[in-house]
N, C-alpha and C positions, 0 to 999 in steps of 0.2 A: 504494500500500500504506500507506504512511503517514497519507493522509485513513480510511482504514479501521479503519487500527491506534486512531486518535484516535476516531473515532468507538467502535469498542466500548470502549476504557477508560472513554471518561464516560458511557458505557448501563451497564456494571458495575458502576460505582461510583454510577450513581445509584438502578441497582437493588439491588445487592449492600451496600453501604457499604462501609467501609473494612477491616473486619475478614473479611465476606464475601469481598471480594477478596481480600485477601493469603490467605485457605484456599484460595480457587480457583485464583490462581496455585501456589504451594507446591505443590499438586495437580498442575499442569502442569509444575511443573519437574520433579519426578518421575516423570513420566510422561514428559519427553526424557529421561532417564534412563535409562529401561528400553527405549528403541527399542533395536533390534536395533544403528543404525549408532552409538550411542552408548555403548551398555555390553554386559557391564561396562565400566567404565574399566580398564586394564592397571594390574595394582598398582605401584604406587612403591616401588623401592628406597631411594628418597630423596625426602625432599621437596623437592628440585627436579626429580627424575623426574616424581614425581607432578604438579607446579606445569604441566612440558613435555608431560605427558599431558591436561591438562585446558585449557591452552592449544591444542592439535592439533583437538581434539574443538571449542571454542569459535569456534577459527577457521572450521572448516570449516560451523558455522551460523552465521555472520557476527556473533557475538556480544562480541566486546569481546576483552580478555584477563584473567588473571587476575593477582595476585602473593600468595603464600602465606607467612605469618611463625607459626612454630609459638611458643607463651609455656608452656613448658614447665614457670613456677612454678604458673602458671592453670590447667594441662592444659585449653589451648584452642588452635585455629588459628583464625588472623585470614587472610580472603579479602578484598582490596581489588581488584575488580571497576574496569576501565575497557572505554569502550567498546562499551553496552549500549543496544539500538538503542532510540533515544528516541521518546517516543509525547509530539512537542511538551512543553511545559512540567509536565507531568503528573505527581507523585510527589514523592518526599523523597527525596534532593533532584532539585530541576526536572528532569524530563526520564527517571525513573529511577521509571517506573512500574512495569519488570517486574521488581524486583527481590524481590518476594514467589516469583518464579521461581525468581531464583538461589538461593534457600532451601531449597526442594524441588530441585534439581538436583544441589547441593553437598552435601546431606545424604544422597540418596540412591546418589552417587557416592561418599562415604566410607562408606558402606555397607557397598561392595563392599570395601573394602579389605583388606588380613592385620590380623588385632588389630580390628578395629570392634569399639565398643563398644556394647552398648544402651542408651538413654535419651539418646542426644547430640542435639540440637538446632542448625541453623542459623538463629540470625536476625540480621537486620538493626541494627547500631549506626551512629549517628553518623560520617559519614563527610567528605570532603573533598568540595570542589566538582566534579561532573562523576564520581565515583567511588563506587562502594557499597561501603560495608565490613560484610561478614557474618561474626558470630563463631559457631566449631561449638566448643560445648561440651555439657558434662551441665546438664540443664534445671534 
C-alpha cells in the first residue's frame, strides 16, 4: 500500500500541482467525513469530549491522533495532528502529505457541531517535526 500510496501522490502532484492537490484532498477529507461510519461526529460536551470523539473515529482508520487547544482571544482551535500515515518523504512537513485531508475532515467535522459557525476554515500552519498543526478559524 505504501508503494501505491507514493506512487499516486507524485502522479497528483505532478498533474494536479500543489494547490490542485490540497483542493483535492480537502475534498477527500470531507468526504471521510460524511461516511456513514464517521459522522456525524457525536457532539462534544467538552472539548476534550470532542478531542476523545475525534481520537475514536481517527483510531479506528489508522490515522494518527489528535490534541485540540481552543485560543479563545483568536476564537480559533488549534488541531496538532500526530501520526498520519506517511506517503514516504512527501509534504510539509516530510512525510505529511495528507494533510490537505485533515483540513477537509476537521472542518467538516466541526461542522457538525452545537454553535458551528459559517465561514470557519481549517488550514494548515507551521507545525512541529512529525506533527501537522491545522488552525479552524473565520477565513
Amino acid at each position: 500500500m505504501t508503494l501505491f500510496l507514493r506512487a499516486l501522490a507524485a502522479e497528483i502532484d505532478g498533474q494536479a500541482g500543489a494547490a490542485g492537490r490540497d483542493a483535492l484532498l480537502r475534498a477527500v477529507g470531507r468526504r471521510m467525513a460524511a461516511l456513514a461510519a464517521l459522522a456525524p461526529l457525536a457532539p462534544g460536551a467538552s472539548l476534550e469530549a470532542l478531542e476523545a470523539e475525534m481520537n475514536s473515529a481517527l483510531e479506528a482508520m489508522g490515522w494518527g491522533q489528535v490534541r485540540l487547544i481552543l485560543l479563545e482571544a483568536e476564537r480559533a482551535l488549534v488541531f496538532t495532528h500526530a501520526g498520519l500515515p506517511r506517503t514516504g518523504g512527501l509534504g510539509e512537513p516530510p512525510g505529511a502529505w495528507l494533510g490537505a485531508a485533515l483540513e477537509g475532515l476537521y472542518e467538516a467535522w466541526m461542522a457538525t457541531q452545537p454553535g458551528a459557525e459559517a465561514g470557519m476554515a481549517a488550514r494548515r500552519t507551521p507545525g512541529g517535526t512529525g506533527e501537522v498543526v491545522v488552525r479552524y478559524a473565520r477565513e
